[in-house]
C-alpha positions as CSV (number, residue, x, y, z in Angstrom):
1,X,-11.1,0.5,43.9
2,X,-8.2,2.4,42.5
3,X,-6.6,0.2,38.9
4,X,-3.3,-0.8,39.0
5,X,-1.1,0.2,36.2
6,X,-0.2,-3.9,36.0
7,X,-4.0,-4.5,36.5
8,X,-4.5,-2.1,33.4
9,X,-1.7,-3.5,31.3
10,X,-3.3,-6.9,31.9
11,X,-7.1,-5.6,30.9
12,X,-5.2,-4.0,27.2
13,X,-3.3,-7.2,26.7
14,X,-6.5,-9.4,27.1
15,X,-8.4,-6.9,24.5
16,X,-6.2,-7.2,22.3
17,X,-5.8,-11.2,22.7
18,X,-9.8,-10.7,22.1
19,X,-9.5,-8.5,18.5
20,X,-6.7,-10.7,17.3
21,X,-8.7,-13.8,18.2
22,X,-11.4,-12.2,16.1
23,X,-9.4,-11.1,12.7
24,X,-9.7,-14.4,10.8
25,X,-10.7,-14.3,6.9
26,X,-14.3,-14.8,6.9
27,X,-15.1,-13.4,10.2
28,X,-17.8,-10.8,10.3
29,X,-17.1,-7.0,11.9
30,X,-17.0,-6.6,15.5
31,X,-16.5,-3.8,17.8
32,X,-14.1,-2.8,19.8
33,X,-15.1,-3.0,23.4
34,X,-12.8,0.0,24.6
35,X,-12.9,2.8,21.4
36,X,-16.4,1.8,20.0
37,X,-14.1,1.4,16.7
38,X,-15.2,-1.6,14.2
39,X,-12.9,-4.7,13.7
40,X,-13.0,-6.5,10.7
41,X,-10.1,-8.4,8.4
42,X,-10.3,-7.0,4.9
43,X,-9.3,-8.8,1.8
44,X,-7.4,-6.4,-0.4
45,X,-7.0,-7.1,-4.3
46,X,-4.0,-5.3,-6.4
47,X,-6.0,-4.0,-8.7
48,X,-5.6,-2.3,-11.8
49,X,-4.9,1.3,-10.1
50,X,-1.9,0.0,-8.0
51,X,-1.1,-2.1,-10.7
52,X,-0.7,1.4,-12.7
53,X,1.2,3.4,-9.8
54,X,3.6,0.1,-10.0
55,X,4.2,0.8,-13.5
56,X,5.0,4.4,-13.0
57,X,7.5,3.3,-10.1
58,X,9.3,0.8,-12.7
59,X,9.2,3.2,-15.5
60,X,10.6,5.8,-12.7
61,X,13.4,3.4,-12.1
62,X,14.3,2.8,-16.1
63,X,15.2,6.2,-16.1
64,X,16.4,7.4,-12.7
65,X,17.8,4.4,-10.9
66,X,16.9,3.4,-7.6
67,X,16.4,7.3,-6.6
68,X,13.3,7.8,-4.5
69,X,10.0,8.6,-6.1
70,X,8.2,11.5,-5.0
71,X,4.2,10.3,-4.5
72,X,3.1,13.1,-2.5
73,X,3.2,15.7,-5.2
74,X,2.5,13.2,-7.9
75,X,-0.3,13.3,-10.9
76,X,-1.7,10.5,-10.4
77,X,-3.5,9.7,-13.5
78,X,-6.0,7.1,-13.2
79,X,-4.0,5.7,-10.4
80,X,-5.4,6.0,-6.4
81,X,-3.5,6.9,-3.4
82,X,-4.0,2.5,-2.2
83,X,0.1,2.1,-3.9
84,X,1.4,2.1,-0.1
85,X,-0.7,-1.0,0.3
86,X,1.7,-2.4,-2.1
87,X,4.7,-2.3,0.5
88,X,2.3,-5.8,2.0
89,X,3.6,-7.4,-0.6
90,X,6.9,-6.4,-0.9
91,X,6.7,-5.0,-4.3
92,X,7.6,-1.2,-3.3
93,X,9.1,0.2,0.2
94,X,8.8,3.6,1.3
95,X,11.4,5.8,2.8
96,X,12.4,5.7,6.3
97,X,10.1,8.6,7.8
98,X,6.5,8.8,7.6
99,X,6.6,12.6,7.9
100,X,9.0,15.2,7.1
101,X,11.1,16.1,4.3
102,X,10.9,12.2,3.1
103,X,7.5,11.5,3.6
104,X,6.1,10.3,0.4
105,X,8.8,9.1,-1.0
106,X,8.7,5.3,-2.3
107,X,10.9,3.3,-4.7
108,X,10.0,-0.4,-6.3
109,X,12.0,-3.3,-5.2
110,X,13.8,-6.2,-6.8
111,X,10.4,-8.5,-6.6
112,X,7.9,-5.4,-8.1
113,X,10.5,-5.2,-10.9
114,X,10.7,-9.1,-11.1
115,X,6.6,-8.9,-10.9
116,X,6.3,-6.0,-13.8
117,X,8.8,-8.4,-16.0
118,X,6.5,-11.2,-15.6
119,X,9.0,-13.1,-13.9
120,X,7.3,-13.9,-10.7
121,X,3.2,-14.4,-9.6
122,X,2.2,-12.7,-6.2
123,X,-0.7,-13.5,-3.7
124,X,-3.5,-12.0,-5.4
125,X,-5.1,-10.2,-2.2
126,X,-4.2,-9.4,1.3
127,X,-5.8,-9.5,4.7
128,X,-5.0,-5.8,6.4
129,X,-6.8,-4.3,9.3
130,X,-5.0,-1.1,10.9
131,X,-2.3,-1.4,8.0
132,X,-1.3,-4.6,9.3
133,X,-1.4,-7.5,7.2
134,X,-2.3,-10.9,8.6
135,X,-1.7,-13.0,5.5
136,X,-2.7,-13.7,1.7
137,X,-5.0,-15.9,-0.5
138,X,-3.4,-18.6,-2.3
139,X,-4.3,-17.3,-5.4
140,X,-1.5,-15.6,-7.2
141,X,-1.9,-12.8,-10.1
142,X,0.6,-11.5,-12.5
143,X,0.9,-7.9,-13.4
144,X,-1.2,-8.4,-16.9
145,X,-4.3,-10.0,-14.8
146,X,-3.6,-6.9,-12.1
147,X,-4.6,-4.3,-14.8
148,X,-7.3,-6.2,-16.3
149,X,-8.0,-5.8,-19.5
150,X,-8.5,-2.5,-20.4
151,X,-5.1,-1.4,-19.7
152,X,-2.0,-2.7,-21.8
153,X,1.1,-3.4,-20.5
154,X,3.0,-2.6,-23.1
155,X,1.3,0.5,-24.0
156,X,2.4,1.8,-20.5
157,X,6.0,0.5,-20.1
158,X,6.5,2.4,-23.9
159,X,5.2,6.0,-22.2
160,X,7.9,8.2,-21.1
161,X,8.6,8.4,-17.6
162,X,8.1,12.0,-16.0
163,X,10.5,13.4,-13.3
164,X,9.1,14.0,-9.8
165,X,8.4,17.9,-9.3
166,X,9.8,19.6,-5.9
167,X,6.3,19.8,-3.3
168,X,6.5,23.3,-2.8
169,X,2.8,23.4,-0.3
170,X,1.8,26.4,-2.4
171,X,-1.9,25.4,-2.8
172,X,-2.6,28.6,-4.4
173,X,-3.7,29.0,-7.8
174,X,-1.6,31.4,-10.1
175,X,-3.1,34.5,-11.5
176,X,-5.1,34.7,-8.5
């Protein structure tokens, strides 16, 4: 018996009725009938390393305006590559292509600059799976509680801001 491409299309829409059924906070992994691939709603903190690219991005803007930010090429000290997870909560965006001569290029918006000022409190986590988010906790944060306490705020905003360097994809090392 030969599948029909509406037959098909019905089988992928009920799987995915199935895994969206199943991503609810609390829920324990499944896997995914079809790729083998596990499912499972993960609660994301913004903690104190996006909390720190944040910073950089705000002290970025001080200086340069609302130009893009070059992340890609960036030395990110102390900070880890999780400040895309950011855009969930609307604190930075990214620029319009994932790949090409833009890719890697991110800005912070009105709210991350209201959120650095102390201004405004945000969810504290989100609930991603596939880099979609689902929702948030009811808990809110501010930007002081997101670094913890072994950062300082002030300390940070106070550092000079560095310009973005020009990713040239020369990986070698010079002398060599």
């Amino acid at each position: 018996m030969k599948a029909t491409r509406k037959h098909r299309r019905e089988v992928i829409e009920a799987l995915r009725a199935e895994v969206d059924d199943h991503l609810q906070p609390g829920m324990p992994a499944m896997k995914c009938r079809i790729c083998r691939r596990t499912v499972f709603l993960g609660k994301h903190k913004i903690d104190s390393a996006m909390a720190r690219a944040l910073v950089r991005m705000y002290r970025f803007h001080q200086r340069y305006g609302d130009e893009w930010m070059d992340y890609r090429n960036y030395r990110a000290r102390g900070e880890s590559r999780k400040h895309s997870l950011l855009r969930h909560w609307d604190l930075v965006e990214r620029a319009d292509r994932k790949t090409g001569p833009s890719a890697g290029f991110w800005r912070i918006t009105e709210l991350g600059r209201d959120f650095i000022d102390g201004e405004v409190e945000v969810p504290a986590a989100a609930w991603l799976y596939n880099d979609t988010c689902y929702g948030f906790v009811k808990r809110k944060t501010t930007i002081r509680q997101a670094l913890g306490n072994k950062f300082d705020l002030d300390e940070l905003l106070r550092s000079e801001a560095e310009p973005s360097t020009e990713f040239t994809g020369d990986t070698k090392k010079k002398g060599k």
